[in-house]
PAZAPA-4460 file (N, C-alpha, C; in steps of 0.05 Angstrom, whole numbers, plus 32768, in hexadecimal, padded with zeros to 4 digits):
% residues 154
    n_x    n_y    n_z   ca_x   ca_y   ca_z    c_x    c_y    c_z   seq   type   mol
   87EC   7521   83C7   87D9   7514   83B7   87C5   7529   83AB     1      X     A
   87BB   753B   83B6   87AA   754A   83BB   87B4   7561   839D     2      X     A
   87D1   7566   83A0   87D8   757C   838D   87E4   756D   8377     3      X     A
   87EA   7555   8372   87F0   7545   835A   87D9   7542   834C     4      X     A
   87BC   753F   8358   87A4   753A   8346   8795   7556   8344     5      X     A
   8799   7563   8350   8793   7587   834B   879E   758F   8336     6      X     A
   87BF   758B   8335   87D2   759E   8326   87C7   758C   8305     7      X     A
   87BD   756D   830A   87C4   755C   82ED   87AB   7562   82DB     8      X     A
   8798   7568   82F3   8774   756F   82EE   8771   7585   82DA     9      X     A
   8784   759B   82E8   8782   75B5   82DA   878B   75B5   82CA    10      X     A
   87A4   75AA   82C7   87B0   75B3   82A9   87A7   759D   8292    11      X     A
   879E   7587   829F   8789   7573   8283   876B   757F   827B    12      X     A
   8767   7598   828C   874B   75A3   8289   8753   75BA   826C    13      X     A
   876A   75D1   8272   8773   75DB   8264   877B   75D1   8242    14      X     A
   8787   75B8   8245   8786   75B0   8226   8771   75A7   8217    15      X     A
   8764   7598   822F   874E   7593   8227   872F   75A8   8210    16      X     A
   8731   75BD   8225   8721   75C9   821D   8722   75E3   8209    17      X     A
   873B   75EE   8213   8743   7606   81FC   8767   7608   81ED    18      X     A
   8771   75F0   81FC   8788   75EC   81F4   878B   75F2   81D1    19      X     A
   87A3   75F7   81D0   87A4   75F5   81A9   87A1   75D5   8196    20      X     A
   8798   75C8   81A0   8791   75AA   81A1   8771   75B4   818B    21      X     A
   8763   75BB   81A0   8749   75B5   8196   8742   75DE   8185    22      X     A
   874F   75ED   8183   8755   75FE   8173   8757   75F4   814B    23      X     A
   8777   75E4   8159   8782   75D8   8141   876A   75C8   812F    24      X     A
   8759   75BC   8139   8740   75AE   812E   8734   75C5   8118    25      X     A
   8727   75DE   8125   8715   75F0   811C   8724   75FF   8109    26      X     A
   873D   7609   8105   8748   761F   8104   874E   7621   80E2    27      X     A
   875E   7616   80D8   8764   7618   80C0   8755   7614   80AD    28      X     A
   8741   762B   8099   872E   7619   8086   8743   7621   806F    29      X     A
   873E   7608   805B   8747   7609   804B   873B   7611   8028    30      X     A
   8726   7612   8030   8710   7629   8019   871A   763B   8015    31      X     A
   8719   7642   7FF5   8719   7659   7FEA   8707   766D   7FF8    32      X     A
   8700   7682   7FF8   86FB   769F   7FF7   86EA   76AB   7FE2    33      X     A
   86D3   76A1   7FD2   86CE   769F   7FB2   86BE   76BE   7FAD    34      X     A
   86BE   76D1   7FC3   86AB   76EB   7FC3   86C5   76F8   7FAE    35      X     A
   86D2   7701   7FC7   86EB   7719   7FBF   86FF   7703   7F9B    36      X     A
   86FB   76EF   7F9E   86FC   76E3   7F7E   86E8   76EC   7F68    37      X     A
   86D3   76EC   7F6B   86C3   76ED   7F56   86C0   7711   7F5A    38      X     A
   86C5   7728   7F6B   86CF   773B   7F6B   86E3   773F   7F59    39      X     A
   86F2   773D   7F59   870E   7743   7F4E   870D   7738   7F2F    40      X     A
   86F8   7722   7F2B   86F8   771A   7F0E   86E3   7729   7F05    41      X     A
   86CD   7733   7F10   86B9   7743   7F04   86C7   7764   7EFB    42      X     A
   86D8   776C   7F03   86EF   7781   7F03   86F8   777B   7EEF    43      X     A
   870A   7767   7EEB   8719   775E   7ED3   870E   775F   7EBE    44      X     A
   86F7   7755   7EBF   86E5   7749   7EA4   86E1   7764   7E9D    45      X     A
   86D7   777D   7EA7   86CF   7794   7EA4   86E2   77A2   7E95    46      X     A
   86F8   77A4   7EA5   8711   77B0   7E97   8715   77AB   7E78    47      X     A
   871C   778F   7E72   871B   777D   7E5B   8704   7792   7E48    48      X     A
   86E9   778B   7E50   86D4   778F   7E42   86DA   77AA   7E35    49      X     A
   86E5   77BC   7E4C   86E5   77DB   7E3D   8703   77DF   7E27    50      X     A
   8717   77D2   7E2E   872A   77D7   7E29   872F   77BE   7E07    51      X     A
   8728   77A9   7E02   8722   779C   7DE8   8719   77B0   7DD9    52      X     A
   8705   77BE   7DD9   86FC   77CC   7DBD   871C   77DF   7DB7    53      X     A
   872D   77F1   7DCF   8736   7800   7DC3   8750   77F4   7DBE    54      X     A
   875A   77D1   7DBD   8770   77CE   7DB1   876E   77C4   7D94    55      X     A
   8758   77CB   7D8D   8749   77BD   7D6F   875F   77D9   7D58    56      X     A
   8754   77D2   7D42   8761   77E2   7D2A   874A   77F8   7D25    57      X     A
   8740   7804   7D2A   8730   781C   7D17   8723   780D   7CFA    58      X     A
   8731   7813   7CED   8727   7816   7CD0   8733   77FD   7CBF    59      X     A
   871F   77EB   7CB8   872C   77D2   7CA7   8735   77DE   7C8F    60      X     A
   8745   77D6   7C87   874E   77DD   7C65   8768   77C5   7C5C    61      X     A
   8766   77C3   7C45   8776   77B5   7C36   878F   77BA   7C35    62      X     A
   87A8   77B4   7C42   87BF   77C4   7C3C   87CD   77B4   7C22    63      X     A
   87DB   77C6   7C0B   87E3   77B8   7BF6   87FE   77A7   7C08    64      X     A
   87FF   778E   7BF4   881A   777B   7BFC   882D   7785   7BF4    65      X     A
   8844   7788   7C07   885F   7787   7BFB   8869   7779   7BED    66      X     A
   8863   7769   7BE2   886B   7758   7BC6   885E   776A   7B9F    67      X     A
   8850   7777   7BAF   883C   777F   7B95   8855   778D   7B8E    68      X     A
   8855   778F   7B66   886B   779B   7B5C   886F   77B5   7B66    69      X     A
   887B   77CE   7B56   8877   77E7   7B54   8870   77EE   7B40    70      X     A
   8859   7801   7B44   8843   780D   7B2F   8859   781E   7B19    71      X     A
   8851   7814   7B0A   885A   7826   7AF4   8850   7843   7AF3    72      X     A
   8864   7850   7AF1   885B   7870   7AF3   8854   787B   7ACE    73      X     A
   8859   7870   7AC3   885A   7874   7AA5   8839   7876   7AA4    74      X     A
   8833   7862   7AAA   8811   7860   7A98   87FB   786B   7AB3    75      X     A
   87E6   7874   7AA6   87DE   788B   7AAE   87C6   7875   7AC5    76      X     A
   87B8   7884   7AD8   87A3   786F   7ADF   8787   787A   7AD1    77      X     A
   877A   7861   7AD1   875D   7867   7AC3   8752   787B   7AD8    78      X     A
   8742   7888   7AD0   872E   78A8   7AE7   8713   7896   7AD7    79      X     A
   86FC   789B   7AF7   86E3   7899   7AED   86DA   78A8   7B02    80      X     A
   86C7   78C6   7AF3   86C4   78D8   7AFF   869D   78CC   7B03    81      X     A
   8694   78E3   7B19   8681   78DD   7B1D   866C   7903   7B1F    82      X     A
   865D   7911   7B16   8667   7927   7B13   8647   792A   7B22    83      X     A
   863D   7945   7B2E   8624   794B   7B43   860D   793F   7B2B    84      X     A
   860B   7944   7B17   85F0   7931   7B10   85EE   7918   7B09    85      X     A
   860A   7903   7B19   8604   78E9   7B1B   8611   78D9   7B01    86      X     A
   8619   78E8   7AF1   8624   78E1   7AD9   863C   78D2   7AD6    87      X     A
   8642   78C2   7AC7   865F   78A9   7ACD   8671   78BB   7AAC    88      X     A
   868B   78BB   7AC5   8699   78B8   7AA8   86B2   78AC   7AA2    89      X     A
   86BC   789C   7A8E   86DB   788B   7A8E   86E7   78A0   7A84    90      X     A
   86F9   78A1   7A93   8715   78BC   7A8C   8705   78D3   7A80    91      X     A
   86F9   78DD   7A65   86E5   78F3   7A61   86D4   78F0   7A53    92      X     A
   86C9   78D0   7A4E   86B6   78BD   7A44   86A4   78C1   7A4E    93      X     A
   868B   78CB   7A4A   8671   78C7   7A62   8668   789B   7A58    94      X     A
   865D   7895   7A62   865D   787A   7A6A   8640   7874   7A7D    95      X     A
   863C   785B   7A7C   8622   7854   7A89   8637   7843   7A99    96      X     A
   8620   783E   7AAE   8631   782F   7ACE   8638   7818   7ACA    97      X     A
   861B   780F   7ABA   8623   77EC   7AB3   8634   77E3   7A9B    98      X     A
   8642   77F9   7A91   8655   77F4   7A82   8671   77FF   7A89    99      X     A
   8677   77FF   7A9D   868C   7806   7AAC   86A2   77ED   7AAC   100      X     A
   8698   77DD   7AB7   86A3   77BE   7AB3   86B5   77B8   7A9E   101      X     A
   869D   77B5   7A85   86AD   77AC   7A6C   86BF   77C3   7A67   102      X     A
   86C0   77DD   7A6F   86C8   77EA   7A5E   86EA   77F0   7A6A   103      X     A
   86E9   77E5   7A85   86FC   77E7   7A8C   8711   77CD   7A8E   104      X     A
   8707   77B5   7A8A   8710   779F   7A87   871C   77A3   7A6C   105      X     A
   870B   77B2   7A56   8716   77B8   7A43   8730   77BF   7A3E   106      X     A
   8736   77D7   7A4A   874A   77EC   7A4B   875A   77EC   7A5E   107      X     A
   875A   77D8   7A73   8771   77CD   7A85   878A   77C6   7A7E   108      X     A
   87A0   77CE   7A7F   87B2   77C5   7A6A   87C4   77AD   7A81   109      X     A
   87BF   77BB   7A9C   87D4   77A3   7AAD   87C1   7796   7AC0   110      X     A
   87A3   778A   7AB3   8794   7779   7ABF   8782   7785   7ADB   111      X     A
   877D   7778   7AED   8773   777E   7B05   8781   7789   7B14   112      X     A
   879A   7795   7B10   87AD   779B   7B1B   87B1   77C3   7B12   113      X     A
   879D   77C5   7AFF   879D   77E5   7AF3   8791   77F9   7B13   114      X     A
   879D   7809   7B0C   879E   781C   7B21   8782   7832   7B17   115      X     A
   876D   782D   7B2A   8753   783E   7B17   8748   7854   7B32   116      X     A
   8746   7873   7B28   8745   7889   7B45   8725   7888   7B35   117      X     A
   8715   7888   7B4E   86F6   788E   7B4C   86F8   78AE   7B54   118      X     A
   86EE   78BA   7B43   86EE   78D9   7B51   86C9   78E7   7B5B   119      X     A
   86CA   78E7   7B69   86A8   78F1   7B68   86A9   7910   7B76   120      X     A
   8698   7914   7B63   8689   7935   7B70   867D   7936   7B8F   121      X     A
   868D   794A   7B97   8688   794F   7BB5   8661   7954   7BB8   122      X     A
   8654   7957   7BA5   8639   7954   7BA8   862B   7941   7B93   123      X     A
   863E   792A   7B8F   8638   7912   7B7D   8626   7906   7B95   124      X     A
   8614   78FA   7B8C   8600   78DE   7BA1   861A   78CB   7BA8   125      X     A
   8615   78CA   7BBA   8622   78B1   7BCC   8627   78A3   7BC4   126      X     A
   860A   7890   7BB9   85FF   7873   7BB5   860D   7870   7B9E   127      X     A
   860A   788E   7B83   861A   7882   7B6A   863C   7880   7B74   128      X     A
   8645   7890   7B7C   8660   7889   7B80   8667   786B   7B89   129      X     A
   865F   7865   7BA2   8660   784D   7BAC   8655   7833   7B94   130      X     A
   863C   7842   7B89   863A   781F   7B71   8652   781B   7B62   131      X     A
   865B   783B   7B51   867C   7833   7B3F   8683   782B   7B4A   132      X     A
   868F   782B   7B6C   86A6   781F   7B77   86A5   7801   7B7D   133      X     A
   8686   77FC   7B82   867D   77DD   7B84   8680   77CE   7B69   134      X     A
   8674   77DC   7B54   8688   77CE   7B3E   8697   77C5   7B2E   135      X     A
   86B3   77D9   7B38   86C5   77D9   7B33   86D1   77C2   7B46   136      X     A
   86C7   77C8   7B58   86DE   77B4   7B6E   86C9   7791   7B68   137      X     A
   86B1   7796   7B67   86A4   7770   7B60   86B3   7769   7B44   138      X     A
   86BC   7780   7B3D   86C7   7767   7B1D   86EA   7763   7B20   139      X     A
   86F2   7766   7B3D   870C   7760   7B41   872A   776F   7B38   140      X     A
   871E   7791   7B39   8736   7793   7B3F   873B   77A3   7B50   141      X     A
   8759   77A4   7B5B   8762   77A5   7B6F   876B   77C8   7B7D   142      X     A
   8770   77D5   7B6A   8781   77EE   7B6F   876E   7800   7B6B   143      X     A
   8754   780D   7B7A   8744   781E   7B7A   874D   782A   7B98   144      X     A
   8748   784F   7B87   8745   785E   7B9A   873A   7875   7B96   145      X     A
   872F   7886   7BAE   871F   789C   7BA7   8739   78B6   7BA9   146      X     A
   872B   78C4   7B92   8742   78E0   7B8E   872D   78F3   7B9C   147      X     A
   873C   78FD   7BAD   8734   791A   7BC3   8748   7931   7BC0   148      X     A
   874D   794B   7BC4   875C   795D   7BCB   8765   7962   7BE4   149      X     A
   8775   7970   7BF1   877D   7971   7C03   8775   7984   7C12   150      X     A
   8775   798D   7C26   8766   79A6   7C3D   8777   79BF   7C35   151      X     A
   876F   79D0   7C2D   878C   79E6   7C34   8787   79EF   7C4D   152      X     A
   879F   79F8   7C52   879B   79FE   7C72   8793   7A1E   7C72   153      X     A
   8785   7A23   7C83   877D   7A3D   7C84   8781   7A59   7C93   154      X     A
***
């Protein structure tokens, strides 16, 4: 009698108290972890932040469409030179700025579509070069470019 309520005592004390019974209660949380998360996203976000600017393009520019015809090589393009004392000229016309417009709407023979080289003096003002080119391009047309030389190598 004595070892049937001894042996039944002890081992109902055992589950009782530290058995995997009352373990099983405490043990498994089921919560996220939100430190080492918001870690790993503050990382990410960083990476991102530095690495966006350098998958961007450099330099916006207009690329012509492949549908646009092919330029006639026959006819010549209009030149409007710009020379160090600021002076405008159509092909070897000297010319005022605000008559640049008409004068080339004039003499466009294939519309907004004429091929026109701005040439400016390497110690021409800035500002005049850039106004020809602003008015050339606000009255719509399309095929401007600046004529430069090339580096010789040295």
């Amino acid at each position: 009698m004595g070892m049937s309520v001894g042996s039944g005592g002890s081992s109902g004390g055992r589950r009782g108290r530290g058995g995997r019974r009352g373990s099983g209660k405490k043990g498994l949380v089921s919560e996220i972890n939100v430190t080492p998360m918001v870690d790993v996203m503050l990382v990410l976000l960083i990476i991102f932040m530095v690495a966006a600017p350098m998958m961007t393009v450099g330099v916006p520019i207009d690329l012509p469409e492949t549908q646009a015809k092919a330029m006639n090589a026959e006819t010549q393009p209009i030149t409007i030179s710009v020379n160090p004392a600021g002076e405008v000229f159509l092909q070897e016309t000297p010319i005022v700025i605000d008559e640049i417009v008409a004068k080339l709407q004039a003499i466009a023979t294939t519309g907004y579509n004429e091929r026109i080289y701005v040439r400016g003096d390497t110690t021409a003002a800035y500002g005049t070069v850039m106004k020809v080119m602003a008015l050339i391009s606000s009255a719509g047309f399309k095929n401007i470019g600046l004529v430069t030389l090339q580096e010789q190598d040295k």
